[in-house]
C-alpha positions, -999 to +999 in steps of 0.1 A: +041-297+304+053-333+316+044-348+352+071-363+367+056-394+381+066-409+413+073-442+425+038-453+445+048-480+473+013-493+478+013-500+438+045-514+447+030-538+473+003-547+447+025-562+421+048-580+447+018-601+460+005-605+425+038-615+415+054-637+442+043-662+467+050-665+502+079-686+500+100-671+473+134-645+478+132-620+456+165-601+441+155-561+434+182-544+412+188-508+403+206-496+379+225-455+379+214-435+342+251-439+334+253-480+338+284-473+359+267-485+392+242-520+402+227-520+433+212-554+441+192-566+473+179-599+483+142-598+505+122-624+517+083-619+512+078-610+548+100-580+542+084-567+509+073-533+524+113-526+531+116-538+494+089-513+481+106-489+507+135-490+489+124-494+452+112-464+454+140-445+473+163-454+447+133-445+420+130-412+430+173-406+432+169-417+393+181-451+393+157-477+371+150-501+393+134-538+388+128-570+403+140-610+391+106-619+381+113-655+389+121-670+422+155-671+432+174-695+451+166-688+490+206-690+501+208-657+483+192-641+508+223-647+527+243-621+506+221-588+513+194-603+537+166-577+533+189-551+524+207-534+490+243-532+487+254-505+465+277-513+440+269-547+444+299-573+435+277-604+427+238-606+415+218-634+403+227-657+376+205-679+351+214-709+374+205-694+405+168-690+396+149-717+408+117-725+391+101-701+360+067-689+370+067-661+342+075-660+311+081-628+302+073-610+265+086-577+255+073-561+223+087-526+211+085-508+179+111-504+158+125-470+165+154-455+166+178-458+193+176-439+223+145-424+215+108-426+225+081-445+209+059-422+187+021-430+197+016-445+160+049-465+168+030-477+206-002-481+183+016-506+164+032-528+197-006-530+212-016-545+182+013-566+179+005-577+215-031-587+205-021-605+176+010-628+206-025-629+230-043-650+202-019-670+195-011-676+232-049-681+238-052-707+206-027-728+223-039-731+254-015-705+273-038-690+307-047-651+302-016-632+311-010-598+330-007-570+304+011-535+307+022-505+286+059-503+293+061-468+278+077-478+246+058-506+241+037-537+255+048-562+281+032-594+284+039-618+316 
């Protein structure tokens, strides 16, 4: 038997503050299982409980739903102030991210495609992730945050 895990809007919270300062807009996007819809919104940090609000609304309707990890520019806001626009016509570009805070590092398994990782495949990404943290940490790169993404390991 499977849970069926649902979206936790203080966890939410958590990860916005961990993730963004005070100043910075943030673009949250969600995307329909059949690719044939984007939502996109635009919040300032004072609004990030409407963000988490509505993260995980649109989480629990089955849409996959995400967030720019780097700051965006602020005049965006002006497109879907605090708000998601389904369907949305224009989202955020390369150029119209303003600074890179994280670098982001995705590591998956070989597998095939649309499938799950097998927990000898996952096995193989943690270790794969420990071998990218040494490295990182040999060089001089600060300790990043560290997650199972289900199919894998994401570093940030």
């Amino acid at each position: 038997m499977t849970t069926q895990l649902k979206p936790d809007q203080a966890e939410i919270l958590k990860a916005l503050a961990y993730l963004f300062q005070p100043d910075d807009v943030i673009e949250l996007r969600a995307l329909s299982k059949d690719k044939k819809r984007t939502d996109s919104g635009y919040f300032d940090f004072e609004h990030r409980a409407s963000l988490a609000s509505v993260a995980a609304t649109l989480n629990a309707q089955g849409m996959a739903v995400y967030v720019t990890l780097n700051p965006v520019d602020p005049q965006l806001l002006s497109r879907y102030h605090n708000r998601v626009e389904r369907f949305a016509k224009d989202t955020t570009n390369d150029k119209q991210v303003i600074r890179r805070r994280w670098l982001p590092i995705d590591i998956d398994p070989q597998r095939p495609a649309n499938t799950s990782a097998t927990a000898a495949q996952l096995k193989l990404a943690v270790v794969k992730a420990d071998a990218v943290l040494s490295y990182l940490a040999e060089h001089g790169w600060p300790q990043p945050a560290v997650a199972v993404s289900g199919n894998g390991m994401h570093l940030l």
